[in-house]
C-alpha positions in Angstrom: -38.4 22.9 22.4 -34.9 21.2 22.2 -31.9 23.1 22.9 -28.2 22.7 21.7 -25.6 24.5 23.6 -21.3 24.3 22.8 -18.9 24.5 24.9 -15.4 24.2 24.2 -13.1 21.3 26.7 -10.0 21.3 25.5 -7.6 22.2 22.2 -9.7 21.6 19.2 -12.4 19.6 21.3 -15.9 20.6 22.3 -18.9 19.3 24.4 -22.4 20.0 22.9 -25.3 19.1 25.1 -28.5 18.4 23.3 -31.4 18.8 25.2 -34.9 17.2 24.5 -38.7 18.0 26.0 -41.1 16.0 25.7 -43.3 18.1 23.1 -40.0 17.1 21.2 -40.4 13.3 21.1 -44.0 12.4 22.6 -45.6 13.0 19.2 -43.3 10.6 17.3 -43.5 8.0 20.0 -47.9 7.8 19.9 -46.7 7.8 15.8 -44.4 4.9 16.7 -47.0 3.0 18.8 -49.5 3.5 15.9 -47.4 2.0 13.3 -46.2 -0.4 15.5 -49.7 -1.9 16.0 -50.8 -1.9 12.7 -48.0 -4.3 11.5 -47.2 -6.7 14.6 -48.0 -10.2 14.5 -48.9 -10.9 18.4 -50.7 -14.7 18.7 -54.4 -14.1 19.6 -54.8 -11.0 17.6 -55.5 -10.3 13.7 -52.7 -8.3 12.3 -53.7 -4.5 12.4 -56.1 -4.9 15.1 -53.6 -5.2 18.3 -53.9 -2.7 20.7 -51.7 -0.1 21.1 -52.3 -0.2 25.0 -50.8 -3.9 24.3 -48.1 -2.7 22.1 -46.6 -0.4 24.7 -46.8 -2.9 27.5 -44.5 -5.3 25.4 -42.9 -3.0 23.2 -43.0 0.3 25.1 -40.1 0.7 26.3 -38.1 0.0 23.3 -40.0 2.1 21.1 -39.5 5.1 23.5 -35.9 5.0 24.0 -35.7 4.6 20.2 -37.4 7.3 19.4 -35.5 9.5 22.0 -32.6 8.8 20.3 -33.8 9.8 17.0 -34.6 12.9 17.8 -31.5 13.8 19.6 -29.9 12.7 16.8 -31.8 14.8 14.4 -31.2 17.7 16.9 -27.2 16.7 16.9 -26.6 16.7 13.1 -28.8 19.5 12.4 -26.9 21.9 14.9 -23.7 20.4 13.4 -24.4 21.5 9.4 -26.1 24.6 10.4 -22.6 25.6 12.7 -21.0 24.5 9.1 -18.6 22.8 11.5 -15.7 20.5 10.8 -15.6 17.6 13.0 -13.7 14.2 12.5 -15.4 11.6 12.2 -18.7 11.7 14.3 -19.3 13.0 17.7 -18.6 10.5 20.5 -21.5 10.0 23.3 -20.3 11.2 26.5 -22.3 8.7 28.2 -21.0 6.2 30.4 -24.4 4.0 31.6 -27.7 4.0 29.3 -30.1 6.2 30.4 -33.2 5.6 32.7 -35.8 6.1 30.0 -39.7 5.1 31.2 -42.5 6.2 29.1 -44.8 6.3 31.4 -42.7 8.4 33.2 -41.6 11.0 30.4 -39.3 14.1 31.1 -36.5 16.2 29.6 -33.4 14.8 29.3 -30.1 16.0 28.3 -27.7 14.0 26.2 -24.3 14.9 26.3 -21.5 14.7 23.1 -17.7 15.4 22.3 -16.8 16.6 18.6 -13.2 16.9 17.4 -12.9 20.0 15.5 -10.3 19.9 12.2 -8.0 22.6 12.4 -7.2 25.8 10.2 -3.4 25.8 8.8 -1.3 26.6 6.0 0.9 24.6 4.5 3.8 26.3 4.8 6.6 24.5 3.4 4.6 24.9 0.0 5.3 28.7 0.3 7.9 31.0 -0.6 10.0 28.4 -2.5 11.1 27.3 1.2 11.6 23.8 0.5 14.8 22.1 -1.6 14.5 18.8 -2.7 17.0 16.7 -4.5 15.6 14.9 -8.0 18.2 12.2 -8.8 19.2 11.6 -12.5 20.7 7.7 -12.7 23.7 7.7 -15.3 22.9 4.6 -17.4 26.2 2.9 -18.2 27.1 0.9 -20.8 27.9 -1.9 -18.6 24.0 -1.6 -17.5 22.9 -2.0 -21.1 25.6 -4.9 -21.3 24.3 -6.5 -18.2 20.8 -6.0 -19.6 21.7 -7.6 -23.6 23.5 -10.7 -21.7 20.2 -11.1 -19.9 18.0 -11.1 -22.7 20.2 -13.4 -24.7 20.1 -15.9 -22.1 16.6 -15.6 -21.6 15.7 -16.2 -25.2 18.3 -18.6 -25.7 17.9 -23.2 -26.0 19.4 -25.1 -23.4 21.4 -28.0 -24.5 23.0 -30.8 -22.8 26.8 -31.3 -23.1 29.0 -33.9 -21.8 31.3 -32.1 -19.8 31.6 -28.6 -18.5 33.8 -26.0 -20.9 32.4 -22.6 -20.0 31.7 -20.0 -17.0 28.1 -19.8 -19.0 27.1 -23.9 -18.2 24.4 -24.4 -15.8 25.0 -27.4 -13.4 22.5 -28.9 -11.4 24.4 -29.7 -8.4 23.4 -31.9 -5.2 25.1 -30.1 -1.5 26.4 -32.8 1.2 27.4 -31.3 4.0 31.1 -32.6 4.8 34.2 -32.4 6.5 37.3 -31.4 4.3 38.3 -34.4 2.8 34.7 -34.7 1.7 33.9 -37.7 3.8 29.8 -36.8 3.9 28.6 -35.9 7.8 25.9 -38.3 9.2 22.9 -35.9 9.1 24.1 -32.7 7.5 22.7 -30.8 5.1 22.1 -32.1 1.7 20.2 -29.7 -1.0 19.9 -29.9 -4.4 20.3 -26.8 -7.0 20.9 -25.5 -10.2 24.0 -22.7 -10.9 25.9 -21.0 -13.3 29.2 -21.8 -13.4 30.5 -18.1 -13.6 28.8 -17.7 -10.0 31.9 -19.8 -8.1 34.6 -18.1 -7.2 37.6 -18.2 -10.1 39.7 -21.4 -8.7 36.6 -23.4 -8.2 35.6 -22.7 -11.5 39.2 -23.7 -12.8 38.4 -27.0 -10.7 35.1 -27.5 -12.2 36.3 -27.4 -15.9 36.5 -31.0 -17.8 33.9 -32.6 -14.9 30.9 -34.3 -16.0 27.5 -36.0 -14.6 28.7 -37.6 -11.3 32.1 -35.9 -10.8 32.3 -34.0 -7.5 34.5 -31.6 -5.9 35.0 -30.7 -2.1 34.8 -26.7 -1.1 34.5 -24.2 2.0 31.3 -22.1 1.2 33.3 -19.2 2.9 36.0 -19.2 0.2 34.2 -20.4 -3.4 31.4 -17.4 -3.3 32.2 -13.8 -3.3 29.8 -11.7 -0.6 27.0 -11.7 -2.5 26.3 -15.2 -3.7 27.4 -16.7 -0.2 24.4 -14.7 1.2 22.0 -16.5 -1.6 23.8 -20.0 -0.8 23.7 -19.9 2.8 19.8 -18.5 2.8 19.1 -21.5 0.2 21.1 -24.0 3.0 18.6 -22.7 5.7 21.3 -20.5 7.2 21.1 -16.1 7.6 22.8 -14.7 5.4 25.3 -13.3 7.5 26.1 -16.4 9.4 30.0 -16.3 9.5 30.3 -20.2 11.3 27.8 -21.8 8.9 30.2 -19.8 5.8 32.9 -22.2 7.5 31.4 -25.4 6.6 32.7 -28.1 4.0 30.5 -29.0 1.0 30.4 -32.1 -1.1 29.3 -30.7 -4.5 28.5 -33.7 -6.8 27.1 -32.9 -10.2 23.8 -34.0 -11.3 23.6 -32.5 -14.7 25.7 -30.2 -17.3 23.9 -27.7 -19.4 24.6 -25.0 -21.3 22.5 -22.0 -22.4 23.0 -21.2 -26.0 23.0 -17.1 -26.3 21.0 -16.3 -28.7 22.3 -13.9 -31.5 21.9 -10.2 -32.2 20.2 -10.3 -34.9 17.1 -9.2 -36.6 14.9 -11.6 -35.1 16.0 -11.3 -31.5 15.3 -7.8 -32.0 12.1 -8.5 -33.1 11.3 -10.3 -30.2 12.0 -8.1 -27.9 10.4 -5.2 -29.2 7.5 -6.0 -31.3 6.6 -3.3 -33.7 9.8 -1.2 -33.8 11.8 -1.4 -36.6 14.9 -2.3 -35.0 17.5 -4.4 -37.4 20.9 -2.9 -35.8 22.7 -3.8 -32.7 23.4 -0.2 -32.7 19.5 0.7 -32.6 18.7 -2.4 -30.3 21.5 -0.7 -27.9 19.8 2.6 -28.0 16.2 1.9 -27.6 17.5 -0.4 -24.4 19.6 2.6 -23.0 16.6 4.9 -23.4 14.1 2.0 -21.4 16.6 1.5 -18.8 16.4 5.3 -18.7 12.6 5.6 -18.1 13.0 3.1 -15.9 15.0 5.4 -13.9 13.6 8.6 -14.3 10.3 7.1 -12.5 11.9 5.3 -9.7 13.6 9.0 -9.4 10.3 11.0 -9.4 9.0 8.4 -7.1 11.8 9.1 -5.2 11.0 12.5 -5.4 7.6 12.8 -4.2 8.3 10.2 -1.3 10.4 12.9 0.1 7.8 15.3 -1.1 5.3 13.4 1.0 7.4 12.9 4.4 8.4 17.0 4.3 4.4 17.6 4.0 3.1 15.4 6.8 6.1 16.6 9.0 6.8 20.0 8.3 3.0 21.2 7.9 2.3 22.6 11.6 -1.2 21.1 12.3 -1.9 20.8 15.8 -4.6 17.7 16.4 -7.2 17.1 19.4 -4.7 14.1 20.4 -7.0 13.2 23.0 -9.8 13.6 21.3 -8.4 10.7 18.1 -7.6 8.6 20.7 -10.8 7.5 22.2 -12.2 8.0 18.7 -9.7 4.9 17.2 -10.9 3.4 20.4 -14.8 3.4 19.3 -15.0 4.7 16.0 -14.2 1.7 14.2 -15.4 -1.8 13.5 -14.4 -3.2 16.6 -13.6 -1.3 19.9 -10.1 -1.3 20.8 -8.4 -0.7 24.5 -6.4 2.0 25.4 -3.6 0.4 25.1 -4.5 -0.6 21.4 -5.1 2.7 20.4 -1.5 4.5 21.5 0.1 1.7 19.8 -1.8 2.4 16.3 -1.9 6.2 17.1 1.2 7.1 15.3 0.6 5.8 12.0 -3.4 7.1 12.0 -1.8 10.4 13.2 0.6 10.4 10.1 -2.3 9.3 8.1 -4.4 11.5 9.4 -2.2 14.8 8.5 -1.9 13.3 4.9 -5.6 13.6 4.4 -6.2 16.7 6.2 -3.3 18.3 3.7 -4.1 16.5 0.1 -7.8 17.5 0.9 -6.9 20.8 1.4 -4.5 21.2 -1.4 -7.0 19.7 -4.1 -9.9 21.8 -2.8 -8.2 24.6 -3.1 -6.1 24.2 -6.2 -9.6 22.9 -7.9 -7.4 20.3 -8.6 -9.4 17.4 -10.6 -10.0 14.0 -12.6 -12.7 13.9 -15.3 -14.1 10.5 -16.0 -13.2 10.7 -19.6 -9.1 11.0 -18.3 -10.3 8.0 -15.8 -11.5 6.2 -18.7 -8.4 6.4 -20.2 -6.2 6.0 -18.0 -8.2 2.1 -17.4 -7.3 1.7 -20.5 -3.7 2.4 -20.4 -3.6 0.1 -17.5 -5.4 -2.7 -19.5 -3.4 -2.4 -22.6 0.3 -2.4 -20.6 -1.1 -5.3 -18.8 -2.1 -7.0 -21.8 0.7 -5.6 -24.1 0.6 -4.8 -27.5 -1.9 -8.1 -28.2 -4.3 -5.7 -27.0 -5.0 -4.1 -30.3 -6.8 -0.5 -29.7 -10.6 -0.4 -30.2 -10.9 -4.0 -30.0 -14.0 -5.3 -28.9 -13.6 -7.0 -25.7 -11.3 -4.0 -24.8 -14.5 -1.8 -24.8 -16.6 -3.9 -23.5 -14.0 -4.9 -20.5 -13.4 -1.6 -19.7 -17.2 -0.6 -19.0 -16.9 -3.8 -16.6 -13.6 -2.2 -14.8 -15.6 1.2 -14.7 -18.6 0.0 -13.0 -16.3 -1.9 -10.5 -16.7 1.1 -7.3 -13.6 0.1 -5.7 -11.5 -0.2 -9.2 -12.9 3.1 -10.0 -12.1 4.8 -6.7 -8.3 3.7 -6.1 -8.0 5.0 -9.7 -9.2 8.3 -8.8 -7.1 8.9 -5.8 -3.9 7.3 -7.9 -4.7 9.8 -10.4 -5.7 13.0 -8.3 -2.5 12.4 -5.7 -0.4 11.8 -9.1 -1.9 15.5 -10.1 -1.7 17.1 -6.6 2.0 16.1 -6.4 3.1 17.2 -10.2 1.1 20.6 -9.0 3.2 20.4 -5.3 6.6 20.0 -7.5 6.4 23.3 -9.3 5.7 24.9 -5.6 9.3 23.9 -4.3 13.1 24.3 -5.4 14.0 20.7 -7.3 18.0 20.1 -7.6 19.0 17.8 -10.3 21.7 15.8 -9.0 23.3 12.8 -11.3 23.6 9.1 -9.1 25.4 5.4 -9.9 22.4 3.3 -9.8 23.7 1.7 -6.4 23.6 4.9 -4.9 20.7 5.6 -5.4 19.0 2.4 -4.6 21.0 2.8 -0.8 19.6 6.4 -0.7 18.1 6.6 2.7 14.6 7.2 3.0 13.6 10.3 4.4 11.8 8.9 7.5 11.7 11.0 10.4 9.5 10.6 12.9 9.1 13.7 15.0 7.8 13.5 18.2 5.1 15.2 19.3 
């Protein structure tokens, strides 16, 4: 009769020894023979008339060991459900060297196997309204909504062609020769060809620029014509870092290739149109409003990301879990695709470690919380996605919406990133109400240089 004993080896990490008889396996192996004989193909023999005396001679030994296996298998994964116990992954053979199996030379054996046990916690900065977090509210300016109008004009607007250059709003296509100051062209330097906006030099290189026309050109110091930001674009586009302080030094030989000039198109009724098909926009006043309030939304979900980001980081690092270390490590060594060395698996242990708490917390949290996703919200939420991807041209109840949808929803892997989208979107809004949430208003710059709340704690 086969045994399983347990014994525990370490924090969170067991050794169970499965041990087999032969009344355990013998029966299964004459089975195996049997069956083995009434299918093989062996020259000289009609099929299902080989005999099984042959069969073991070349096959024995393969058979046996398999069948060993099985059954200490069977014996492993029973002991494991009936134990109800919560391993990672699946228990590692303690084995070094493959055992000396001969069937004609049957005994008991004893196959030994490390589990990693998941361990009990709370969540603790869930309780007590212990935890403060900060949920940013971006001021959108007027200057944003200008920025954003200008944008949109230009966008929409006809390009035409004039002789010379008038305004900060021209576009010049432009050719760069590197040079020395009197613009004397150096034998080998850079040359690259681009297209700018006037308004992007700095104010007395765009005084210089005014009245020139196709072949005109003007000498300039890259340092000195761009303020911080565009030199960073200009020297990135000349092959340089952005920060290079000697190549910012450097003489240019700008000769114009081409004036244009971007006619902005006008606020009117049309333009609104455009931009917002369906609403009945027809004043600047409205157009302005309906922007203000997108910009907004834009916002308000960068600010939530924002918001569970931080949410995230405080779970993973301030939930004490304590982890069979050991254990995961020669697990990521073996329990993937490919093996990996030692060496391998400290390097990737930190992330699969953060990873790894993640799991070990959402799963908990939903499980508990009965937290869930019907189809029919799955469904819809597809088609959200499908229609925003499409936008409005994807009249509702169309046809091919329907019929494209039950494609998406019989796509597994579509279907399964949109649950766990959908269930961590529900487990966080659920996590929100559990902590203290400080509305704080932030300049849009701000909050883009917010740090992130990374901290790696060592363990």
């Amino acid at each position: 009769m086969a045994t399983v004993t347990r014994e525990n080896i370490g924090l969170l990490n067991d050794k169970i020894t499965v041990k087999v008889s032969q009344e355990d396996y013998l029966p299964n192996f004459d089975k195996a023979v049997k069956q083995f004989s009434k299918n093989a193909n062996i020259p000289g023999f009609r099929k299902g008339m080989v005999p099984a005396g042959m069969v073991k001679k070349m096959h024995g030994q393969a058979i046996f060991g398999d069948e060993i296996l099985k059954t200490v298998e069977r014996e492993l994964m029973g002991y494991v459900q009936a134990e109800k116990l919560e391993i990672f992954g699946q228990p590692l053979s303690l084995e070094k060297q493959a055992k000396d199996l001969d069937f004609n030379k049957p005994a008991d054996y004893n196959f030994e196997f490390e589990v990693g046990l998941k361990p009990t916690f709370a969540v603790t900065p869930l309780e007590d309204n212990k935890t403060t977090l900060t949920k940013y509210k971006v001021a959108v300016t007027d200057e944003m909504v200008n920025d954003e109008i200008q944008r949109l004009q230009l966008k929409g607007g006809k390009t035409t062609e004039p002789e010379t250059i008038t305004s900060e709003d021209n576009v010049i296509n432009v050719k760069f020769e590197e040079s020395d100051e009197k613009g004397n062209v150096v034998e080998g330097g850079i040359v690259k060809e681009n297209a700018l906006l006037v308004k992007y030099f700095a104010p007395a290189i765009q005084a210089e620029l005014q009245g020139k026309k196709n072949e005109d050109s003007i000498v300039f110091q890259l340092a000195t014509s761009f303020d911080e930001q565009r030199l960073g674009w200009i020297l990135k586009d000349l092959g340089f870092e952005t920060t290079d302080k000697e190549a910012a030094k450097k003489y240019f030989k700008l000769t114009i290739t081409k004036v244009g000039l971007i006619e902005k198109r006008e606020l009117n009724e049309e333009f609104f149109k455009e931009v917002y098909p369906g609403e009945e926009i027809t004043t600047e006043e409205a157009f302005r409003a309906k922007l203000k309030e997108e910009i907004g939304k834009y916002w308000d979900s960068e600010s939530r990301n924002h918001l569970h980001n931080d949410l995230f980081e405080v779970l993973v690092h301030e939930t004490p879990i304590e982890l069979p270390k050991d254990f995961l490590k020669r697990w990521l060594q073996v329990g993937g695709e490919k093996p990996k060395t030692a060496e391998e698996a400290e390097k990737e242990f930190p992330s699969f470690d953060h990873q790894l708490r993640w799991t070990l917390i959402s799963d908990k949290l939903v499980k508990e919380n009965k937290l869930e996703v019907s189809f029919e919200d799955l469904k819809e939420n597809a088609k959200q996605k499908v229609l925003g991807y499409y936008g409005g041209a994807a009249a509702d109840g169309a046809e091919w919406l329907d019929s494209y949808l039950d494609r998406l929803l019989q796509d597994e892997k579509f279907v399964d990133q949109t649950y766990r989208e959908m269930i961590t979107a529900k487990l966080f809004d659920w996590a929100e109400a559990k902590v203290n949430v400080k509305e704080e208003e932030i300049k849009a710059e701000d909050f883009v240089n917010l740090p992130h709340k990374h901290h790696h704690h060592e363990h």
